[in-house]
C-alpha positions as CSV (number, residue, x, y, z in Angstrom):
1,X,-84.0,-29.5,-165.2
2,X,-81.2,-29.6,-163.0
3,X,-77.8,-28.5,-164.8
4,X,-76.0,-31.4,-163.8
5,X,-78.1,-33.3,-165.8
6,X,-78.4,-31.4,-168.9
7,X,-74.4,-31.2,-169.4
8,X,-73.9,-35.1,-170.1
9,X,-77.1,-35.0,-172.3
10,X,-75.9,-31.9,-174.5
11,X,-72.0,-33.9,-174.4
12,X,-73.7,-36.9,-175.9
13,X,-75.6,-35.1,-178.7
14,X,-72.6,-33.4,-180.0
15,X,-70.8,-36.9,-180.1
16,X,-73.0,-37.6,-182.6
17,X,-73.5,-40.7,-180.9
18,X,-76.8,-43.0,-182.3
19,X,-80.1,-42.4,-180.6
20,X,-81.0,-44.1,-177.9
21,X,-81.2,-48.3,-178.7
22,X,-78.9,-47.6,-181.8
23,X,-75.9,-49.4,-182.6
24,X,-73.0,-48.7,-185.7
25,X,-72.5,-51.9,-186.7
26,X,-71.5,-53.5,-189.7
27,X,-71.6,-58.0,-190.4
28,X,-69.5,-59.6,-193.0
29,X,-68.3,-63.2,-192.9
30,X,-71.4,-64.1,-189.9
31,X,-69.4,-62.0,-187.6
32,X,-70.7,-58.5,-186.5
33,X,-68.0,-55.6,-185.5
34,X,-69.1,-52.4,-184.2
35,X,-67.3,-49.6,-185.8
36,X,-66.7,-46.1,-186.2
37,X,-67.3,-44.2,-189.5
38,X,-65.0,-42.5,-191.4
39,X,-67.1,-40.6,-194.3
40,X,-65.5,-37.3,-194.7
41,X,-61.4,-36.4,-196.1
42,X,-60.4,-35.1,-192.5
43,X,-61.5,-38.7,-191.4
44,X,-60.7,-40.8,-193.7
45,X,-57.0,-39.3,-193.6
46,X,-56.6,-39.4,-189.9
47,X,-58.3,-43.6,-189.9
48,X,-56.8,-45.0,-186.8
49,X,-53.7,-43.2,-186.8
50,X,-51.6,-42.9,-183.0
51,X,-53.9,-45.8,-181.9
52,X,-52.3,-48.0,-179.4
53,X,-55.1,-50.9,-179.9
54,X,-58.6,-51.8,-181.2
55,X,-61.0,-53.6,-178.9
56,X,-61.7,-57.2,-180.4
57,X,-65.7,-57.3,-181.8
58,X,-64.4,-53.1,-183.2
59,X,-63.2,-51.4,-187.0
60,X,-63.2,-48.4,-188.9
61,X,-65.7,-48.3,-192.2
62,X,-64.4,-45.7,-194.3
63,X,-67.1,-44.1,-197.1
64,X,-65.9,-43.0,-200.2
65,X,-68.2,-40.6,-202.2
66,X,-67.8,-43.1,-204.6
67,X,-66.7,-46.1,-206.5
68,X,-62.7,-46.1,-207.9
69,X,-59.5,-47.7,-207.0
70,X,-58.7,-47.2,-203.4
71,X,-55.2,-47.2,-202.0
72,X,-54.8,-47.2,-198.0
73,X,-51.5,-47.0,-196.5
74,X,-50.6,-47.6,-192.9
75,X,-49.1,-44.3,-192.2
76,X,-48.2,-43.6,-188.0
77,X,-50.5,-46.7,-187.3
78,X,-49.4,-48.7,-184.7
79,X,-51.4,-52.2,-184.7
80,X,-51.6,-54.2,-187.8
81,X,-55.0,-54.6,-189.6
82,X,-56.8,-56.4,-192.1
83,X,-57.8,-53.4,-194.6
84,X,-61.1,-54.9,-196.7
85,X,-62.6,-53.4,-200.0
86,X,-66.0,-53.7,-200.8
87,X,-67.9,-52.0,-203.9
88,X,-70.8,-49.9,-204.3
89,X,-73.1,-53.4,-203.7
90,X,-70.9,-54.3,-201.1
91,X,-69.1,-57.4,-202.3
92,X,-65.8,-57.9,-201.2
93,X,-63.4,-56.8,-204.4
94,X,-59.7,-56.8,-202.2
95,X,-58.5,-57.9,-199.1
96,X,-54.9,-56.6,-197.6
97,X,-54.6,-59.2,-194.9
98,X,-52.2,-58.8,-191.9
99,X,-51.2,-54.9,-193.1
100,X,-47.7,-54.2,-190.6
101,X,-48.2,-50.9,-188.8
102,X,-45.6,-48.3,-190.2
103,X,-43.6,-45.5,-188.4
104,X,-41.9,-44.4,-191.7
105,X,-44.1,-41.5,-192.3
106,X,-44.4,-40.7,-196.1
107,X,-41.8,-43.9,-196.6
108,X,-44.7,-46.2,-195.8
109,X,-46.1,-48.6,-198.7
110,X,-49.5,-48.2,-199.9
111,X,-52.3,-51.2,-200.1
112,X,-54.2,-50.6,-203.3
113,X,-57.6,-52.2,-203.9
114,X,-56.8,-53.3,-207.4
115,X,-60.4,-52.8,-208.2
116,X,-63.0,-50.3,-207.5
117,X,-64.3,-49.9,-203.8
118,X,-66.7,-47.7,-202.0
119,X,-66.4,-49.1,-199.0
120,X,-62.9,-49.8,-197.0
121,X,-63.4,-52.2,-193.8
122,X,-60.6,-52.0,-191.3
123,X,-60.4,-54.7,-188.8
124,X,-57.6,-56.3,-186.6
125,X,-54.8,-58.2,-188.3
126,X,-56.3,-61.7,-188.6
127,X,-60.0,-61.6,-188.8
128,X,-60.4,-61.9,-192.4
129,X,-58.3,-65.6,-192.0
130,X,-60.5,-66.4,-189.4
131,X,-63.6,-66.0,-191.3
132,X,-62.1,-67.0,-194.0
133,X,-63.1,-64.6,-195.8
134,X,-63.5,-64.8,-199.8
135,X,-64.2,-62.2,-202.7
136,X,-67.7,-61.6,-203.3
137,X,-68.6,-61.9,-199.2
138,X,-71.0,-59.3,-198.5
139,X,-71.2,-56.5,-195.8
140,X,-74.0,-55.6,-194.2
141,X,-74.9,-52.2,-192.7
142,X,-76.8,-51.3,-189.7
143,X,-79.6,-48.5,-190.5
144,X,-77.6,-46.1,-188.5
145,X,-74.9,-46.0,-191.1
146,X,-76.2,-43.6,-194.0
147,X,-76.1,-44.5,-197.7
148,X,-73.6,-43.9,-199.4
149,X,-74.6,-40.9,-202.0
């Protein structure tokens, strides 16, 4: 096989991008976002820190090992964001809605869930009014996303 073809196959296996026809999605509220996964500490800590934008139809699902009070903060972020809690059945438990970005550093406020969560959902500032979005809506995986353990 020619090498010029084999170096854009190996880049996209260690990506870690879905197989071929795969998609990471995730619904909630009707509306379907494809996202990125956050499901290790490195991750979770970095979220979408430094990030100038987030395309419209895009989030972050963040995975905790398991189900207990989360507390996000909006630490070097620089869009606002609707930060969504969702428990081990994936019902909506919180909802931060319209989170300001922070440049504060270790100043910046923290957004607890006020209940236990497994699952965090950031999306752009305003999505949750615009699906008006209650507690108990539920969130919906695509099979690329692995269980939580």
């Amino acid at each position: 096989m020619n090498a010029r073809l084999l170096i854009p196959l190996f880049v996209l296996l260690l990506s870690g991008c879905p197989a071929s026809g795969e998609s990471t999605w995730v619904e909630v509220g009707g509306q379907r976002y494809q996202v990125e996964i956050a499901d290790t500490d490195p991750e979770r800590a970095r979220g979408l820190m430094f990030r100038d934008a987030m395309d419209n139809g895009a989030g972050m699902l963040f995975i905790h090992e398991r189900e207990e009070p989360q507390a996000y903060w909006m630490k070097n972020t620089k869009i606002p964001l609707d930060i969504l809690y969702f428990d081990d059945e994936r019902k909506l438990v919180a909802q931060r809605r319209n989170t300001p970005p922070c440049s504060a550093g270790d100043a910046c406020p923290s957004y607890p869930s006020n209940a236990p969560a497994r699952y965090v959902l950031e999306l752009n500032a305003g999505e949750a009014d615009r699906l008006k979005l209650q507690d108990g809506a539920e969130l919906k995986l695509s099979e690329s996303i692995p269980a939580a353990k």
